[in-house]
Every structure is written in C-alpha cells, then in structure tokens.
N, C-alpha and C positions, 0 to 999 in steps of 0.2 A: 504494500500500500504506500504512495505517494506522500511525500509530508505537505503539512499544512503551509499555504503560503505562495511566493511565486517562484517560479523556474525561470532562470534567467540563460538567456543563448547569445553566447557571445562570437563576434566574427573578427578577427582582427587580420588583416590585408597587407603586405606589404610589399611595394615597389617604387622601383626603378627610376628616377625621372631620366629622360629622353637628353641628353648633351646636356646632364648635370650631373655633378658628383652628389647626390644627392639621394633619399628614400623619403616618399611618401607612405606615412603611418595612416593607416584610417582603422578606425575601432567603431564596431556598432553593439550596441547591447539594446537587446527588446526581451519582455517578459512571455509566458506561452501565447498570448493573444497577440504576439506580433506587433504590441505597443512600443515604440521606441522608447526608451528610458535614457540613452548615451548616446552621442554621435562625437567621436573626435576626431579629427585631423592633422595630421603634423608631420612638415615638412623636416627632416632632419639631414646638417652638412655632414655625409658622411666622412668626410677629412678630416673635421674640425668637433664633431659630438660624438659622443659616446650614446646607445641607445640600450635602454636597460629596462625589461620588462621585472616585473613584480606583483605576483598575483597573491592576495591573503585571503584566508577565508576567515568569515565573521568568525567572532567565539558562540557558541553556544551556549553553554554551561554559565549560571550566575551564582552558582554556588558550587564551593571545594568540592572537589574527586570524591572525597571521604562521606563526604554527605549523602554524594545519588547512590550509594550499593553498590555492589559488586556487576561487573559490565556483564551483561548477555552474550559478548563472545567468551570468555573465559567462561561462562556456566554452560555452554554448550559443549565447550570444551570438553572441562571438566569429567561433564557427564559421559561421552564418549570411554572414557579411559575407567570407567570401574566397571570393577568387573562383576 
C-alpha cells in the first residue's frame, strides 16, 4: 500500500550548449497529477563552475529510534531464523 501524501517525479536534463563551453541544467518536479511544483534552469561555465548535484531526503521520524520499537525489518528477520 502507497503512503499517505504526494509522489513526487523528478526529470533532470542535461546538455550541451551549441559553440559554448557550456551545460544547460533544466530540473522539473511535478507531483502524481502532473502538477508542476519546480521548474529550474541553469546555465553552467563549464570551464569556470563546478556542478554539484545533492539530493536529501526529508527526515521522517520526530521522535528518537528508541521510542518507535523495534523496526519491522529486523522482526521479520528475526522470525525467519528460529527454529
């Protein structure tokens, strides 16, 4: 079952400019309905920048490890292995 909330699809493009030393960056982000949420663009000197992707995922969790219980992978685990 799907989680709650949106799905995000992300497109990122990159090329070439034509008798430039150069990359155009284009980023699009839209949610499952196809709604844009991000459009960016950017031109980067490839001689002259550095280009440096970085992707984070939100945190989940608002409370410590100790508090949610023991995770559902390791209790599946677990159960696997007695005998």
């Amino acid at each position: 079952m799907r989680r709650a909330g949106p799905t995000l699809h992300h497109r990122d493009a990159l090329t070439r400019l034509a008798n430039a030393p150069s990359v155009r960056v284009t980023r699009q982000v839209h949610d499952q309905y196809a709604r844009p949420l991000e459009i960016t663009d950017l031109v980067v000197d490839a001689q002259q920048d550095a280009l440096v992707y970085e992707f984070t995922l939100p945190v989940r969790a608002a409370t410590p490890a100790a508090d949610r219980g023991p995770s559902p992978v390791r209790r599946t685990a677990d159960a696997g292995l007695r005998g």
